[in-house]
Backbone bond lengths (Angstrom), bond angles and torsions (degrees), N, CA, C in turn:
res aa  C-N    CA-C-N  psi(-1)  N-CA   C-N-CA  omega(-1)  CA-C   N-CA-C  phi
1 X - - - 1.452 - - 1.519 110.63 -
2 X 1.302 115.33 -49.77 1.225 123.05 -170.20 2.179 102.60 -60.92
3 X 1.606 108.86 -56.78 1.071 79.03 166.75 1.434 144.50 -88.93
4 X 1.421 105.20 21.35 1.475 93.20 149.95 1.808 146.65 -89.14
5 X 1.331 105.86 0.59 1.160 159.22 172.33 1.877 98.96 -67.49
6 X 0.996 101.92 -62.36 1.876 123.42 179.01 1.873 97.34 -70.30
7 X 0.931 112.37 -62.61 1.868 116.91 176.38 1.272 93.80 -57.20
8 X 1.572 148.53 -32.40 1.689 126.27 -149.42 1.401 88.14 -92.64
9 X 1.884 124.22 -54.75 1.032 130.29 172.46 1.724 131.09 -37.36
10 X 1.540 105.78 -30.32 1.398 116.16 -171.34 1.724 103.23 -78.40
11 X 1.352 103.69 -46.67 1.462 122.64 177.32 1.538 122.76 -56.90
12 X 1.875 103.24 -28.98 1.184 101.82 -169.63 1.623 89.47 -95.39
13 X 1.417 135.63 -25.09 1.438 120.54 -176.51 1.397 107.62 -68.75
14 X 1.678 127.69 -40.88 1.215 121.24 171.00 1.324 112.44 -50.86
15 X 1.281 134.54 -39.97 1.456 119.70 172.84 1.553 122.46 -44.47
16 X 0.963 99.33 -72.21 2.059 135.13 155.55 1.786 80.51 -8.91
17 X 1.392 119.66 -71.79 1.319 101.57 174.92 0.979 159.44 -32.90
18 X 1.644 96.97 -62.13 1.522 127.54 -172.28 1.798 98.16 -61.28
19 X 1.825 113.61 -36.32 1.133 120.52 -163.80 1.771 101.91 -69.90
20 X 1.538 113.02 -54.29 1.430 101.34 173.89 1.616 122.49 -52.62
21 X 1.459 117.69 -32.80 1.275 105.03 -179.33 1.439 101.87 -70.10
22 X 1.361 161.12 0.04 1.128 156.11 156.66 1.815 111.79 -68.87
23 X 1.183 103.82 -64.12 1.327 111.43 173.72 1.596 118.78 -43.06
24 X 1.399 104.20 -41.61 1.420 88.01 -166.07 1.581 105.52 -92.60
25 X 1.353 147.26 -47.44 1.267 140.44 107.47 1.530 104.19 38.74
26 X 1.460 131.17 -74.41 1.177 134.25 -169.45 1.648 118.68 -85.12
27 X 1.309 106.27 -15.23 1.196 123.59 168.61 1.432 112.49 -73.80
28 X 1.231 118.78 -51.63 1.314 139.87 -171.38 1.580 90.40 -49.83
29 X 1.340 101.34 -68.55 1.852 96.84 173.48 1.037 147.62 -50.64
30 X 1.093 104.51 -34.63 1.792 121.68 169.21 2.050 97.85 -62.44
31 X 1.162 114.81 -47.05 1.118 89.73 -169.61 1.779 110.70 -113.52
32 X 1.327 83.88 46.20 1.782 101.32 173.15 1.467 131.52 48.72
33 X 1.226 101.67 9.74 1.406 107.47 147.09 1.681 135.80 -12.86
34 X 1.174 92.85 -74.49 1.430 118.02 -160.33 2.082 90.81 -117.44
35 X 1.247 103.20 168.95 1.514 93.04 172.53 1.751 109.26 -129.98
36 X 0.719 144.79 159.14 1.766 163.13 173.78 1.222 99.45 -6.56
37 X 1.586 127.65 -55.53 1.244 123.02 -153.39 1.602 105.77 -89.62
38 X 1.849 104.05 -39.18 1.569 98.57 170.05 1.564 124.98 -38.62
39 X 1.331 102.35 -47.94 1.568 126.88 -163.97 1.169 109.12 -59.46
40 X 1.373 120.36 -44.74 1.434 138.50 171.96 1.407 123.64 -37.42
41 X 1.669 100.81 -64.18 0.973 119.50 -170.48 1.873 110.57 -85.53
42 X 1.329 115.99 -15.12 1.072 108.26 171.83 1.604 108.91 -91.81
43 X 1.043 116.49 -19.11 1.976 104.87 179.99 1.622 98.79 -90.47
44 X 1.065 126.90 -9.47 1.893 129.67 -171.95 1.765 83.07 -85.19
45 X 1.193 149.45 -50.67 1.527 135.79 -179.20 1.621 101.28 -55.44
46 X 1.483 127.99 -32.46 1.564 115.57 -170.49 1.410 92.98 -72.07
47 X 1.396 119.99 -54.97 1.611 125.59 -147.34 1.573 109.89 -59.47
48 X 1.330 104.31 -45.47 1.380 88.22 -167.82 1.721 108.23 -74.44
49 X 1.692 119.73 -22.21 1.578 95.02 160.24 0.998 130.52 -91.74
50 X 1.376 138.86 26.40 1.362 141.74 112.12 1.559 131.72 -23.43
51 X 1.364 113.45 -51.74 1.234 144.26 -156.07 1.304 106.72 -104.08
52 X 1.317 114.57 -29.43 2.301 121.28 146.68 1.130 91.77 -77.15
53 X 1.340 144.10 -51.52 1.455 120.48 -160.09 1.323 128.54 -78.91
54 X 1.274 105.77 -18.38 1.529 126.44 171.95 1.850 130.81 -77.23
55 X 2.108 84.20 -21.00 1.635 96.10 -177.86 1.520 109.82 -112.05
56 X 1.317 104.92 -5.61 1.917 129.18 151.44 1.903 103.62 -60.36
57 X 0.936 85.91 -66.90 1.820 93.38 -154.59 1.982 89.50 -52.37
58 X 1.786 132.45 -51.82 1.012 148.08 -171.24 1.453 88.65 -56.52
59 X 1.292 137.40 -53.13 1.382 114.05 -165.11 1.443 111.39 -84.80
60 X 1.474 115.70 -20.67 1.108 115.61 -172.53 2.118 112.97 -80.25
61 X 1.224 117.08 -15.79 1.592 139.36 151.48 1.203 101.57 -65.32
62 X 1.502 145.70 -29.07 1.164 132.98 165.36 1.494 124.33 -73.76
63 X 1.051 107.44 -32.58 1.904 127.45 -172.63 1.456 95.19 -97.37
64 X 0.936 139.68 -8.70 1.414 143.76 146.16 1.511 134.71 -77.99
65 X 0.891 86.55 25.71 2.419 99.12 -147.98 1.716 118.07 6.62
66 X 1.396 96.98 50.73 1.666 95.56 -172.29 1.787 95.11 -90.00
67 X 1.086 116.23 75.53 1.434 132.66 -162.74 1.206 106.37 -61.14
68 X 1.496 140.76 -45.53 1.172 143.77 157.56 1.631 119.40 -26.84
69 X 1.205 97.43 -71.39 1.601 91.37 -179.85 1.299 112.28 -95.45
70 X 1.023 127.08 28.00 1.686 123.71 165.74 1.263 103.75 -73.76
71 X 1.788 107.32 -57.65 1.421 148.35 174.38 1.535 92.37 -20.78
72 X 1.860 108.06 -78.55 1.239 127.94 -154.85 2.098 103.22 -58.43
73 X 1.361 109.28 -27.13 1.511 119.86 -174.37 1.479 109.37 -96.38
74 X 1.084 115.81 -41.91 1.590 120.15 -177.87 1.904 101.62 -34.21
75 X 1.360 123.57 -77.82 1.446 121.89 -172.00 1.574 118.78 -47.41
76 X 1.558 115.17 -19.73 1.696 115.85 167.02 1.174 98.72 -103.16
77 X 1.301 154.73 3.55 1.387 139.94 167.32 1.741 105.15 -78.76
78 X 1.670 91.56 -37.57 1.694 98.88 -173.30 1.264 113.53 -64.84
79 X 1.421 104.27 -40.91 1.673 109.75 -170.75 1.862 87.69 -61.05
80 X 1.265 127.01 -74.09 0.917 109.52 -139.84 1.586 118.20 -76.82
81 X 1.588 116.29 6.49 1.601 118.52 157.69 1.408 102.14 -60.84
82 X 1.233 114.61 -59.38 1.846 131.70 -166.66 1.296 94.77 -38.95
């Protein structure tokens, strides 16, 4: 139990990450830093491993039979193959 507790925490600080590299990125723009196209191209390298990591974790709730939240992930995993 405990280490799963240690895995939820690890997962949720990597988020904590992914989220500042967005923020600051967008900051950068607002105060013209960087210009439109930089910005672009630097948050399009986060998104799409988001978007493996998000359609990883969905299959992996499936191969787990945690049926509930597969359920609850399946319709944003789909959208975001589509």
């Amino acid at each position: 139990m405990e280490d799963d507790m240690v895995f939820a925490f690890f997962l949720l600080s990597c988020r904590f990450i992914f989220l500042s590299v967005f923020i600051i990125t967008l900051s950068d723009l607002e105060c013209d830093y960087i210009n439109a196209r930089s910005c672009c191209s630097k948050l399009n390298k986060w998104v799409i491993s988001r978007l493996t990591g998000h359609t990883i974790v969905t299959v992996l709730m499936l191969i787990l039979l945690h049926w509930f939240i597969f359920l609850l992930n399946l319709p944003i995993a789909t959208w975001n193959i589509y």
